[in-house]
Each structure stands twice: as structure tokens, then as C-alpha cells.
C-alpha positions in Angstrom: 0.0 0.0 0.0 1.2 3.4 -0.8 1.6 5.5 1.9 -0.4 8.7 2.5 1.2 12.0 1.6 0.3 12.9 5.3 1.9 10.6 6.3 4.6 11.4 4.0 5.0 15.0 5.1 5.1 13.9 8.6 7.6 11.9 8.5 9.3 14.4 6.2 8.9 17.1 8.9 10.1 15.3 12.0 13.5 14.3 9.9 12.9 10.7 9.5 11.9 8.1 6.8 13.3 5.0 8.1 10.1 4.1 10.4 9.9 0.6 11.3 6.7 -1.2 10.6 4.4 -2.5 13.1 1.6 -3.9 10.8 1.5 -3.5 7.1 -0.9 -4.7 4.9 -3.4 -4.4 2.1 -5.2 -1.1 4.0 -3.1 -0.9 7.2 -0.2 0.2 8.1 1.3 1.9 11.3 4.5 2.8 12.2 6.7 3.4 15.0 9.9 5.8 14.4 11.9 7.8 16.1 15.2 10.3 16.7 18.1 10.2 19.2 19.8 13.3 19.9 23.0 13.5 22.6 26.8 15.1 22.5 27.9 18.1 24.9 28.2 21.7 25.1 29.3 24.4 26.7 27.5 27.6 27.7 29.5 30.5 28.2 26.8 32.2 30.4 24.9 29.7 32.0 23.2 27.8 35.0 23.1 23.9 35.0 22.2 21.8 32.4 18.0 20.8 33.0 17.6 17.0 32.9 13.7 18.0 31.4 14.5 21.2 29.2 14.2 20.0 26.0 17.4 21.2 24.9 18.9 20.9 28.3 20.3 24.5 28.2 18.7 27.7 26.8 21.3 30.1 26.5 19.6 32.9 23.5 17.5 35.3 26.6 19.7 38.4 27.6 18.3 38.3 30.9 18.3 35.0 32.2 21.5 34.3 30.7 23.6 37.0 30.7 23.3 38.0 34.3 25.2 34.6 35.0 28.7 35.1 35.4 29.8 31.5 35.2 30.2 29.3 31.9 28.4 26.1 32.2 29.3 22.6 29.7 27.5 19.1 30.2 25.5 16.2 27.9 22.7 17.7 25.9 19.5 16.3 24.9 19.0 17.3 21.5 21.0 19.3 19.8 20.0 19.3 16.8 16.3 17.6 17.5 15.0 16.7 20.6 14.9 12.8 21.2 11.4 11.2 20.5 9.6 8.2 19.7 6.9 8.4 17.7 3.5 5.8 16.1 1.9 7.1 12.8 -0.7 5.3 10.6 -2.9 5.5 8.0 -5.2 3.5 6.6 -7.2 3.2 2.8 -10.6 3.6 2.7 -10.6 3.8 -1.1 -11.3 5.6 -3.6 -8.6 7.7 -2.9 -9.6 8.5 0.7 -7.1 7.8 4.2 -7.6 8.0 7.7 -4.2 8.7 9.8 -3.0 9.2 13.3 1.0 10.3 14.9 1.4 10.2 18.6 4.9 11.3 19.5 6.0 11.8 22.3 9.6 14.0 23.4 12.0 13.1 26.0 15.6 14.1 27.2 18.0 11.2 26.3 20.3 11.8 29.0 18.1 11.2 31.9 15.2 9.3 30.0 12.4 11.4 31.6 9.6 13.5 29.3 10.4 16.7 27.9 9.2 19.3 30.6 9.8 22.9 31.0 7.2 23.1 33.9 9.3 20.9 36.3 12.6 22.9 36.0 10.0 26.1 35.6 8.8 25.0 39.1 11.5 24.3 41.5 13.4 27.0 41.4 13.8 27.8 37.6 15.9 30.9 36.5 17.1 30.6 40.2 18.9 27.3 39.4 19.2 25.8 36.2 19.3 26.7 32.8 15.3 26.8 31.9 12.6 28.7 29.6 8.6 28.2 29.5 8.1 25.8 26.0 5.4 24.6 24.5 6.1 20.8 26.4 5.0 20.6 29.6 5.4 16.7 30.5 2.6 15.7 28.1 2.7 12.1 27.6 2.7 12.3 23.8 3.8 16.3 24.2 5.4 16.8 20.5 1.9 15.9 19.0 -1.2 13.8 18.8 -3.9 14.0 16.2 -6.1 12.0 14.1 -7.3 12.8 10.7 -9.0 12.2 7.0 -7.1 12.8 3.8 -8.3 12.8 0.6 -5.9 12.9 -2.6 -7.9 16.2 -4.1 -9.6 17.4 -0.9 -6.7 17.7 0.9 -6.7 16.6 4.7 -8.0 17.6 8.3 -6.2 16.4 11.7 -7.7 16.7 15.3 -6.1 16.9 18.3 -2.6 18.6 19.6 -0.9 20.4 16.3 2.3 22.2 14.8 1.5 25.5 14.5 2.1 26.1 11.2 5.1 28.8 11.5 7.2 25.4 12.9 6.5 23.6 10.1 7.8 26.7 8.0 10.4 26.7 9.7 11.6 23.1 10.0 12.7 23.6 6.1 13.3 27.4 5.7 15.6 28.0 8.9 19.0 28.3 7.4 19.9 27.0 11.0 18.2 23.7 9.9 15.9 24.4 13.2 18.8 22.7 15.4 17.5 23.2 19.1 20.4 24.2 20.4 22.3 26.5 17.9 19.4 28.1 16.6 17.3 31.2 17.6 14.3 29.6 15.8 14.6 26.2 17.3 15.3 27.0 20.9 12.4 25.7 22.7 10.8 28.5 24.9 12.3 31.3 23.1 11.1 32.3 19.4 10.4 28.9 18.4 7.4 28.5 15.8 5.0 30.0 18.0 4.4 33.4 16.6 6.3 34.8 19.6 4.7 32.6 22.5 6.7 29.0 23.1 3.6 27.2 24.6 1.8 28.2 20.9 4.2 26.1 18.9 2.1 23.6 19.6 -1.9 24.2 19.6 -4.3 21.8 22.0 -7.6 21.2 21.0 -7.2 22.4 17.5 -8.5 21.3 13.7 -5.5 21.3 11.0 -6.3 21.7 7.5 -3.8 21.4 4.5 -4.1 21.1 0.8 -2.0 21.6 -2.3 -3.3 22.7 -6.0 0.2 22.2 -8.2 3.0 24.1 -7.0 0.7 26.2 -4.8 -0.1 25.1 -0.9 -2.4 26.1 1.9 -3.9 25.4 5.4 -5.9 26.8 7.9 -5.4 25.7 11.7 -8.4 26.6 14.4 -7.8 26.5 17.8 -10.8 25.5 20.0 -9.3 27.2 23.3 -10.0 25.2 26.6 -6.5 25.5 27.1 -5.4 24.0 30.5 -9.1 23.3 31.4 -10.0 26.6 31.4 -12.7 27.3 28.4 -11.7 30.4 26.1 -7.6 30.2 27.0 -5.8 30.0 23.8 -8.8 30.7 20.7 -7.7 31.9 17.8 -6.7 31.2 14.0 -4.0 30.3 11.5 -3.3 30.8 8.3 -1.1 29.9 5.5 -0.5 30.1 1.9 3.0 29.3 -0.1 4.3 28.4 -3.4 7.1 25.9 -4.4 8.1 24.7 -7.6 11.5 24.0 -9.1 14.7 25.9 -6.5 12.3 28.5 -5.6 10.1 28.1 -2.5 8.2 31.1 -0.7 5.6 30.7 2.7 3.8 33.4 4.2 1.9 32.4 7.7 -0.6 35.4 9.8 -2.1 33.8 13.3 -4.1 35.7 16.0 -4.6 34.6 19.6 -5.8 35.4 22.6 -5.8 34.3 26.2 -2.6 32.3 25.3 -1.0 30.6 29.0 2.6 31.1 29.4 4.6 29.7 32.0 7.3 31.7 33.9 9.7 30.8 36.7 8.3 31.1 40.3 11.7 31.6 42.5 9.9 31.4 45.7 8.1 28.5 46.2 8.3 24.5 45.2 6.4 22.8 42.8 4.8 26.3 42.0 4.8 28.4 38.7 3.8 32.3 37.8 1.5 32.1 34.9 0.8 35.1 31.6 -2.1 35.4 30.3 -1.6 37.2 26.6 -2.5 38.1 23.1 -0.7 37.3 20.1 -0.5 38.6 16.5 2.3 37.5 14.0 3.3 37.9 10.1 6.0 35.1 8.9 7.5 36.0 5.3 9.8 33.1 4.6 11.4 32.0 1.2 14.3 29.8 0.1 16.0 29.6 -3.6 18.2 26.7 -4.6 21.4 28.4 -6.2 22.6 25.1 -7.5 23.1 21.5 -6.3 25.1 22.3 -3.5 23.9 26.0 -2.1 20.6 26.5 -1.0 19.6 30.2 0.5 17.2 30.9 2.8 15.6 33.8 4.8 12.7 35.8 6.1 10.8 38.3 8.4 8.7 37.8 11.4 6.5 40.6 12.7 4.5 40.0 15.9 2.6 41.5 18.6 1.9 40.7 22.1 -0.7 42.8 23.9 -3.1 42.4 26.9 -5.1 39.5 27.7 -8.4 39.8 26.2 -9.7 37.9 29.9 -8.7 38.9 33.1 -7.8 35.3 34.8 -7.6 35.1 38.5 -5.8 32.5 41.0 -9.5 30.7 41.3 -10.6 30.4 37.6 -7.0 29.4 37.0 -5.8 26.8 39.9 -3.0 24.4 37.6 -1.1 24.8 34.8 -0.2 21.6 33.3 -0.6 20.0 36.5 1.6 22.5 38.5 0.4 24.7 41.0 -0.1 28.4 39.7 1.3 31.2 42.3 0.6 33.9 40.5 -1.5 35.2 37.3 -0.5 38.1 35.3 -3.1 39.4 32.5 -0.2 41.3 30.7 2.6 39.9 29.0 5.7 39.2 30.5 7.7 42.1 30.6 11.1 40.0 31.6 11.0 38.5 28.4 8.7 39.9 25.6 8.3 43.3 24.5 5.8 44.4 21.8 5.9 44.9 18.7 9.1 42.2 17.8 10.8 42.1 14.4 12.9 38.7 13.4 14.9 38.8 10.4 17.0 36.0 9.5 18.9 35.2 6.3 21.9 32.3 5.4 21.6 28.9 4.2 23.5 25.5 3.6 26.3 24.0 1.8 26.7 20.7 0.7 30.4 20.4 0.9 30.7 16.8 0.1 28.1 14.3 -0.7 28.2 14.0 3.1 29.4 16.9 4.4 26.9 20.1 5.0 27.6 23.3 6.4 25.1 25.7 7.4 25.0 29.4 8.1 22.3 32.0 10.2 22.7 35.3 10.2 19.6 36.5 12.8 18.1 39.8 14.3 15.8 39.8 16.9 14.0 43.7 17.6 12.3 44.0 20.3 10.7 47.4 20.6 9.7 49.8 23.4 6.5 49.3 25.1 4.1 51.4 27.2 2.4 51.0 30.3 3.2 50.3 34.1 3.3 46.8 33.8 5.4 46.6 30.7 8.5 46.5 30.5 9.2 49.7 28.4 13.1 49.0 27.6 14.1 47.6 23.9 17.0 45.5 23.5 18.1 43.7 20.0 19.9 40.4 19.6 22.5 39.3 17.2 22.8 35.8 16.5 25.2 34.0 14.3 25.0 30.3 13.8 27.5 27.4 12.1 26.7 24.2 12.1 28.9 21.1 10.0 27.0 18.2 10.1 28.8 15.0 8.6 26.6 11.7 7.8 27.5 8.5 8.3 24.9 6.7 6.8 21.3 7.6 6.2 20.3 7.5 9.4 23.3 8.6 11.4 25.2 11.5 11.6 27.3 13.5 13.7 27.2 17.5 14.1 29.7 20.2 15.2 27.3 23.9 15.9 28.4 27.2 17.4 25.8 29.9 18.2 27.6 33.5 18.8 24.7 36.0 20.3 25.3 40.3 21.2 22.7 42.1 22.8 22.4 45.7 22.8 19.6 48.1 23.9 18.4 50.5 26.6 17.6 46.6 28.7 20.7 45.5 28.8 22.2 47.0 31.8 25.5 47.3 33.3 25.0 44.1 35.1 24.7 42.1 32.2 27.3 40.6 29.7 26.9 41.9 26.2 27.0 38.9 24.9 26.7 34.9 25.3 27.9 31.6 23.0 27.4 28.0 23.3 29.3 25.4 21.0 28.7 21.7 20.9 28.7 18.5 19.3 26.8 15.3 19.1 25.5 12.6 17.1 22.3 11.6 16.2 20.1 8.1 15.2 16.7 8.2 13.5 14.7 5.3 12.7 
């Protein structure tokens, strides 16, 4: 049986075609693949490593990390995907119609426990490892879980826990590749493919539609809110629409939210975290050209918003956040770490150097502009970010990877106490199947 082109594009997205099969036949066939992801870094401002983090460090925020004055190195989960293990399916229903499922689930290599900012979020956080809110929160099956209908001119529909659809964009557009440690774009809990917010890389309770006419693609994602239990958290729309044909590629995503949840560090009591409440409006321009067989360029613009909560959310209506207890709510955005409006530019690509050898370049900005209001924080601050990444394969599914990311900050936020500047530099290998 031929296999779905959803379930062709997920495996394509995660990095993996070498799934092993659990039952194949006429009109089933599921799946079970995976990635795994380990080497060692070193931070040059950092805390310790996180044994849940999904990229055991996160050394891109100026605040959190540049305020540290001692370098940090260790094992890493991840760096350049997080380790997972993943079932996908489909099956025919004829006449040219599939039902599918993934269920994948994320998990740090080094310590074999489940991806999970909230844990490091909650005992202690900033305070004492390296740590950032993300978009997996110890979720059994965190990365995501859906089930769906295809159809080979109707296009599909998936239920459940979805990409957002600026992570998909950037999975292939990222001149980075979307490594999660030596990226800006793939850091979980910082830009990520969120639109701005971590914990909206990933949408709960949300319908995925995607379809392609030719050399022409689109989708629309809804989310149904009820985030965390609580009924009109996390509402809102995608949208996308994108060409490819031949070495020219071009994607352009717009998403609104509102009542997004966004975890932050609680430094003062255990097992506890400070919850955001916010809104969210973004703009992704991304496009890639392939020079020739060897170059391919890549780059884009990101424009995005984050204003009030459109509900005000109070310690009673909102008692848990992914099953940690909430300390404190804040219907504003988080003035430690976003400011409104944001621009992210980001421009590079790779190189294949050999038929195994591929180096790739990032050149990134991040903007982040001067805000108003009390509870804001009103100073701007830009980042810097350069990335280099060699990764050498061994076979198809193996490889091994050498990535540096070089970050400068500069703005009215950073202050005297900071360091202007942070790096981290690593290596690894990693096995998908």
C-alpha cells in the first residue's frame, strides 16, 4: 500500500523516513519511528544543564542568561532535534480516501524522563538551572497527537494537539536547519514556531487543514481554546499560503490569539509556577531559492505583537497549569522576556560540501521594541545571533554535528550588570529510525 502524503509529510517534517513497521498490509499500516539526539556543550553564560528542558540548556534570553557570570558545559539532549519516539498510521478507505493518526511523544536522552519545562520552571527555575517556558509541559505524547482524513484532491483535516504552522515553516526554511540548540528559531521557549509565545508552537484542541493545488499550498489551523481546562484560553486562527516549484520556495503564515497561558519561573516556592495570560499577532515572510546543487539560501521576516489578555484570569478560575500549582497570574505579557511589537529577520543557508558533508550558516536579528504602560516593561533591546553548524553523515540514518551559536545584545535593557554577549558550542551525534 502506498503511503499517505500525510503521512509522508510527517515523516518528512520530524527528519525521519526509516520508520519501522508495526503492521502492514493491504489497507493498514502503522508505524513506530523515532530520533536520538546526545553530544555536549558548553554555555559561556549559563546555569546547569536541565535534565527535562528539551534542549537541556537555553542560552539565546539576555536576561536570564547574561546576568550569570559562570560558563556552564554538560551532555545535551538534542542538539539538533529533541529525542522522540513516535507511532503514525494510516489507513485506505478507497477511492482515494485515508484516515491517519501520529502520537509522539519527546524526552531528554540523558536522563530518560519527558520533555518538561514546567518541572525545572517550578523548583526553582531561573534561580537554578538553565530553563525557559516551551510549548512541552510533561505531556505524555507532548510533540503531538492527532487523528485525521485525507483525501488525494480534498486535501486533509487532523484533530487533536498540532504544529502551528510557522514550525512547520520553519523546520525547512531555517538556514539554522531548526537545530535546538544552535538556533534562535529552534530554541524551545524562546522564538520557536510560536508566533512569539513557546507554549503556541504547539496548539491543543485544535483542527489542521492542509491542501496543495500544483506548486501552490495552503492550510488553515483553528484552535478551539480550553486551554489548561479553562474554556476560552488559547482561541484563535491560522493561516497559511506558499508556493514551491523548481529551487524557488516562498511561505507566508498570519495567526491571531488570545488568552494564550505562558509559564514563567516562580523563585519562591516549590512545585509552584507564575502564569501570563496574553495576546498574540504575528506575520512570517519566509522563502528559500536553490542556487545550485550544492547552495541552498534561505531567509525571512517575522512581525509579531503581544498585547493584553483579552480575559482577566484570577488565582480561582486558573488553579493548575499543566498540573503544577499556579502562584501567580498576570493578565499582561511578561515584561522579563517579551516586549511588543518584535521584528525577526534571518537570512543564510547550507552548503553541501561533500556528498556527506553540509555546512550551514544563520545570520539573525531579533528587535524588540519599546513598550508602554506600568506593567510593561518599556526598555528595547536587539539580539545578534550567528550560527555554524557542520554536520557529517554516516549513513542515512546517522550522523554526527559540530554547531556554534555567537549571540550580542544591545539596547536601553541591557544593563551594566549584564554581559553583552553569550555563545554556546557543541557536538553530538544523532540516530533516527
Amino acid at each position: 500500500m502506498k503511503k499517505s502524503l500525510v503521512a509522508l509529510a510527517t515523516l518528512s517534517m520530524i527528519g525521519s523516513a526509516f520508520a519501522v513497521d508495526i503492521i502492514s498490509n493491504e489497507t493498514n499500516k502503522v508505524e513506530v519511528y523515532g530520533i536520538l539526539d546526545a553530544g555536549v556543550a558548553s554555555v559561556q553564560h549559563s546555569l546547569a544543564g536541565s535534565s527535562t528542558f528539551p534542549s537541556t540548556y537555553s542560552p539565546l534570553d539576555p536576561v536570564k542568561r547574561t546576568a550569570v557570570p559562570d560558563s556552564n558545559s554538560g551532555l545535551i539532549n538534542g542538539g539538533m532535534q529533541d529525542s522522540r519516539i513516535g507511532f503514525s498510521g494510516t489507513r485506505d478507505l478507497g477511492e482515494g480516501m485515508k484516515a491517519f493518526f501520529t502520537a509522539e511523544s519527546g524526552f531528554n536522552l540523558t536522563t530518560g524522563r519527558l520533555n518538561d519545562a514546567g518541572r525545572c520552571l517550578s523548583t526553582g527555575g531561573i534561580s537554578t538551572e538553565s530553563c525557559s517556558n516551551s510549548s512541552m509541559m510533561g505531556q505524555l505524547f507532548g510533540r503531538q497527537a492527532f487523528v485525521g482524513l485525507s483525501d488525494e484532491k480534498a486535501g486533509s483535516i487532523q484533530i487533536g494537539r498540532n504544529y502551528n504552522m510557522d514550525y512547520d515553516v520553519f523546520t525547512s526554511y531555517d538556514p539554522a536547519m531548526k537545530s535546538d540548540l544552535f538556533s534562535p528559531l529552534g530554541i524551545s521557549g524562546t522564538i520557536g514556531g510560536g508566533g512569539g509565545i513557546s507554549e503556541n508552537s504547539r496548539i491543543d484542541n485544535s483542527i489542521k487543514y492542509k491542501n496543495k493545488v500544483g506548486d501552490v499550498n495552503f492550510g488553515l489551523l483553528l484552535g478551539a481554546g480550553n486551554q489548561n481546562g479553562v474554556k476560552d484560553a488559547g482561541t484563535g486562527w491560522i493561516a497559511q499560503l506558499g508556493y514551491e516549484s523548481g529551487d524557488f520556495g516562498i511561505q507566508v503564515v498570519t495567526q491571531k490569539f488570545e488568552n494564550v497561558l505562558k509559564g514563567a519561573a516562580d523563585t519562591t516556592t516549590y512545585d509552584s509556577v507564575d502564569v501570563y495570560s496574553v495576546n498574540l499577532e504575528s506575520t512570517l515572510v519566509a522563502l528559500k531559492y536553490k542556487a545550485n546543487d550544492k547552495i541552498t539560501l534561505k531567509g525571512g521576516v517575522e512581525n509579531y505583537t503581544i498585547s493584553n489578555s483579552s480575559t482577566t484570569y484570577t488565582l480561582s478560575s486558573l488553579q493548575n497549569f499543566y498540573g503544577y500549582k499556579v502562584s501567580a497570574v498576570n493578565n499582561m505579557k511578561d515584561g522579563t522576556v517579551e516586549t511588543a511589537p518584535v521584528t525577526v529577520t534571518f537570512l543564510g543557508g547550507d552548503w553541501n560540501a561533500t556528498p556527506k558533508l553540509n555546512v550551514a550558516l544563520g545570520l539573525y536579528n531579533m528587535s524588540y521594541g519599546k513598550s508602554t504602560g506600568a506593567a510593561y516593561n518599556s526598555a528595547a533591546y536587539r539580539i545578534n545571533a550567528t550560527s555554524v553548524i557542520l554536520d557529517y553523515k554516516l549513513d542515512k540514518q546517522t550522523d554526527t554535528y559540530v554547531g556554534l551559536m555567537f549571540t550580542d545584545y544591545s539596547g536601553d535593557k541591557i544593563t551594566s550588570s549584564y554581559w553583552s554577549s553569550n555563545s554556546v558550542v557543541g557536538m553530538g551525534v544523532r540516530y533516527k529510525f
